[in-house]
Backbone as a ProteinNet text record, in pm:
[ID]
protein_1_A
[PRIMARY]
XXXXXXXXXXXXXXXXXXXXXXXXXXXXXXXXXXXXXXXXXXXXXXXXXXXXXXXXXXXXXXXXXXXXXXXXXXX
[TERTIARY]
11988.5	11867.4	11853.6	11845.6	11883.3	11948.9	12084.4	12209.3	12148.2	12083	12047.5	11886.6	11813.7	11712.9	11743.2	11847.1	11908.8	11939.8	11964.6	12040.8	11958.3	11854.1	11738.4	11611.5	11646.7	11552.4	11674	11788.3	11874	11820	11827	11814	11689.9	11576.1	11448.6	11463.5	11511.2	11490	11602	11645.7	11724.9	11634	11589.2	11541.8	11408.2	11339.5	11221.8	11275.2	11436.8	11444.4	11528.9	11535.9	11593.6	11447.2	11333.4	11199.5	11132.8	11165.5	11109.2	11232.3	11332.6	11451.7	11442.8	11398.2	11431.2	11267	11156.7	11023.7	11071.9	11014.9	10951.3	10931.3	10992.4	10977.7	10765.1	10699.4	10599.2	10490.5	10506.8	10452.2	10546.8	10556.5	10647.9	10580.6	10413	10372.4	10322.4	10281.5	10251.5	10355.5	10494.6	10555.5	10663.6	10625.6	10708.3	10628.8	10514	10431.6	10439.7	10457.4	10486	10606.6	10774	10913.8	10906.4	10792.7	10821.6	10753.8	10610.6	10561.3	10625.1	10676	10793.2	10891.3	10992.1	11043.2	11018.3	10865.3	10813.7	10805.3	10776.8	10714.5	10826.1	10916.1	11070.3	11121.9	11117	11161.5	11062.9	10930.2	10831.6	10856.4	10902.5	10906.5	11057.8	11173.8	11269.1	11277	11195.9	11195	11104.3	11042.7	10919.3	10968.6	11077.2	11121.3	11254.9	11340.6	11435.6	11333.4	11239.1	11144.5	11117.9	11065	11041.9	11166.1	11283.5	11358.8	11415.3	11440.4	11439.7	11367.6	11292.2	11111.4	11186.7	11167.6	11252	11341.8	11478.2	11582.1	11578.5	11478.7	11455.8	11363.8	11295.6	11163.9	11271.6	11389.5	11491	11558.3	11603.7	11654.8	11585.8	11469.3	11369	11337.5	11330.5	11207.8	11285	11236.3	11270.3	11345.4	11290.7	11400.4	11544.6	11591.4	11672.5	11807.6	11739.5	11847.4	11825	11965.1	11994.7	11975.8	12008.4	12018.2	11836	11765.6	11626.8	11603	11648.2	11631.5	11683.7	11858	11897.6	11817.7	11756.6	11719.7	11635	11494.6	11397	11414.9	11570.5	11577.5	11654.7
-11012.5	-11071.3	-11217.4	-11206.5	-11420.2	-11477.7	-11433	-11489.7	-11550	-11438.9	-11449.7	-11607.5	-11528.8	-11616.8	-11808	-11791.9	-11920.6	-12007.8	-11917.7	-11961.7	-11985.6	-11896.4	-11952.3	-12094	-12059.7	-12179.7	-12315.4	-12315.9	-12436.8	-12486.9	-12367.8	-12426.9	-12449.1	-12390.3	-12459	-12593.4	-12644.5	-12769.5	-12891.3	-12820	-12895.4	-12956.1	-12845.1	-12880.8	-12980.5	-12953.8	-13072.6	-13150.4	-13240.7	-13324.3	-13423.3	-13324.9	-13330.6	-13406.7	-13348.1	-13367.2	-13483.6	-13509.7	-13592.1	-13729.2	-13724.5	-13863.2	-13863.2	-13754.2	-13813.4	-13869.3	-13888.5	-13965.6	-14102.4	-14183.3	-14302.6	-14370.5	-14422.9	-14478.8	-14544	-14583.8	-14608.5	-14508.5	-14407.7	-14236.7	-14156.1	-14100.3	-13975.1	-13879.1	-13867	-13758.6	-13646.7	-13724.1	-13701.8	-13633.4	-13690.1	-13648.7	-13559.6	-13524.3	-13443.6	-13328.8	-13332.7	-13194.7	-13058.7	-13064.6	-12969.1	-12874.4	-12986.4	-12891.8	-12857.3	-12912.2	-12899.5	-12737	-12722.4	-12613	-12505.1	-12520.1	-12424.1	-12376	-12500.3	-12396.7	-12362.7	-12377.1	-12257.8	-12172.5	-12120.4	-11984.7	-11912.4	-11984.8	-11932.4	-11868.7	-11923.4	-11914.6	-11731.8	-11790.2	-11656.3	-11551.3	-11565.7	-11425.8	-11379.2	-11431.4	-11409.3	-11318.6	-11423.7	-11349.1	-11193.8	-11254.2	-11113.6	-11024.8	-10975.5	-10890.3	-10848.8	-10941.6	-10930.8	-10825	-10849.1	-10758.5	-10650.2	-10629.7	-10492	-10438.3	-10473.7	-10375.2	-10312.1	-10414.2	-10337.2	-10240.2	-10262.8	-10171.3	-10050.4	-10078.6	-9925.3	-9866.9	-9931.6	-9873.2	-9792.8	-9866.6	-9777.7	-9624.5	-9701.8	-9580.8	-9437.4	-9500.8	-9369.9	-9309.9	-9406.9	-9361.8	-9232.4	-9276	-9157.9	-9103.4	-9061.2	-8971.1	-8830.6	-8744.3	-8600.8	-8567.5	-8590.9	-8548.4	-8655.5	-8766.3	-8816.3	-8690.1	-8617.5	-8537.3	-8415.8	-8385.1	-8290.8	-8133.9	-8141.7	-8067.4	-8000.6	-8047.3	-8065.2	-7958.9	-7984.2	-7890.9	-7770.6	-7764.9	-7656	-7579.5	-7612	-7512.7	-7461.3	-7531.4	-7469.4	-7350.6	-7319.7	-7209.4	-7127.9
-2628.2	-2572.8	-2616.7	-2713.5	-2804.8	-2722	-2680.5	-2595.1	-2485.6	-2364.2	-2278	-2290.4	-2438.6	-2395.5	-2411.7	-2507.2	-2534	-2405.5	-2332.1	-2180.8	-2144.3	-2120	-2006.1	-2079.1	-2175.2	-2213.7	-2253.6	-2223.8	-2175.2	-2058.3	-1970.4	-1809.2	-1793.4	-1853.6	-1854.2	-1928.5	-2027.7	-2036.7	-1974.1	-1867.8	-1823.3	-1671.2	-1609.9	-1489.3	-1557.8	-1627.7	-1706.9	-1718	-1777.6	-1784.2	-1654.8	-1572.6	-1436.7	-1349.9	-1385.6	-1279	-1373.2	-1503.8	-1567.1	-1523.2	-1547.3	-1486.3	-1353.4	-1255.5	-1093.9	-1078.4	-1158.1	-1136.4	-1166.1	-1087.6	-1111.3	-1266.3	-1324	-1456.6	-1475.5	-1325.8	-1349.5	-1349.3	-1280.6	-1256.7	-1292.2	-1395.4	-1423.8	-1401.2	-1467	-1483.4	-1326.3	-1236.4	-1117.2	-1031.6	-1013.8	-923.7	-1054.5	-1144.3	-1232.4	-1287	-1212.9	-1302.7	-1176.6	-1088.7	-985.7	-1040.3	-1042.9	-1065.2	-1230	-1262.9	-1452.8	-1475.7	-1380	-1353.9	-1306.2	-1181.3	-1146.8	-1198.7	-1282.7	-1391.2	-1510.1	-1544.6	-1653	-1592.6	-1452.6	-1362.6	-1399.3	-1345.5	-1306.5	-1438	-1546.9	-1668.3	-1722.3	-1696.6	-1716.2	-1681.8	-1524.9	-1436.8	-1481.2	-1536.9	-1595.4	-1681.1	-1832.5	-1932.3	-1943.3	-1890.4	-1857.7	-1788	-1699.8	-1645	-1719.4	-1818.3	-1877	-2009.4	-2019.3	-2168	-2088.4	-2010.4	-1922.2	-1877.6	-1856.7	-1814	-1965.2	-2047.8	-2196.1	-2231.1	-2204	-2252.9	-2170.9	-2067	-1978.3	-2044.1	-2047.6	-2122	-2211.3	-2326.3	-2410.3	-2432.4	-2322.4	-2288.1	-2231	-2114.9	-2069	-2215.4	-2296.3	-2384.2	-2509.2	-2521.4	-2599.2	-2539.9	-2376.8	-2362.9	-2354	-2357	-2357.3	-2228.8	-2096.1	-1967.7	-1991.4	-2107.2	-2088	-2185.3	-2252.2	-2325	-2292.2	-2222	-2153.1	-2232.3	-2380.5	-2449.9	-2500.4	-2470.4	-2522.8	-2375	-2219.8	-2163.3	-2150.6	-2215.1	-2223.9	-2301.2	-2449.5	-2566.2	-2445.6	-2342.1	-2325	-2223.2	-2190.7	-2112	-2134.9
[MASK]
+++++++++++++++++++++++++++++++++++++++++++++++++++++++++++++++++++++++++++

């Protein structure tokens, strides 16, 4: 998960400094706060679905219909 988040927060600060160098040296902040926004979204809806499918995994991994043996005893 580190691996992965390392990565994505590369490419998040890459596209910021991508939307911050393609502005205007006299307006940066204006025409750079839209793509700087977007890839925090982008970055959010990432990580946040990269934590929930974990959360899953593990949730399949403990729960009782995942071990087969837990249904054999009950019959």
């Amino acid at each position: 998960m580190m691996a992965e988040m390392h990565v994505a927060m590369g490419r998040l600060a890459e596209k910021i400094a991508d939307a911050i160098n393609d502005a205007h040296p006299a307006a940066i902040i204006d025409p750079s706060e839209q793509p700087v926004r977007n890839a925090h979204a982008e970055f959010r809806q990432k990580t946040s679905q990269k934590a929930l499918d974990l959360l899953e995994q593990h949730q399949q991994v403990f729960s009782p219909s995942a071990d087969s043996s837990v249904a054999e005893m009950e019959e």
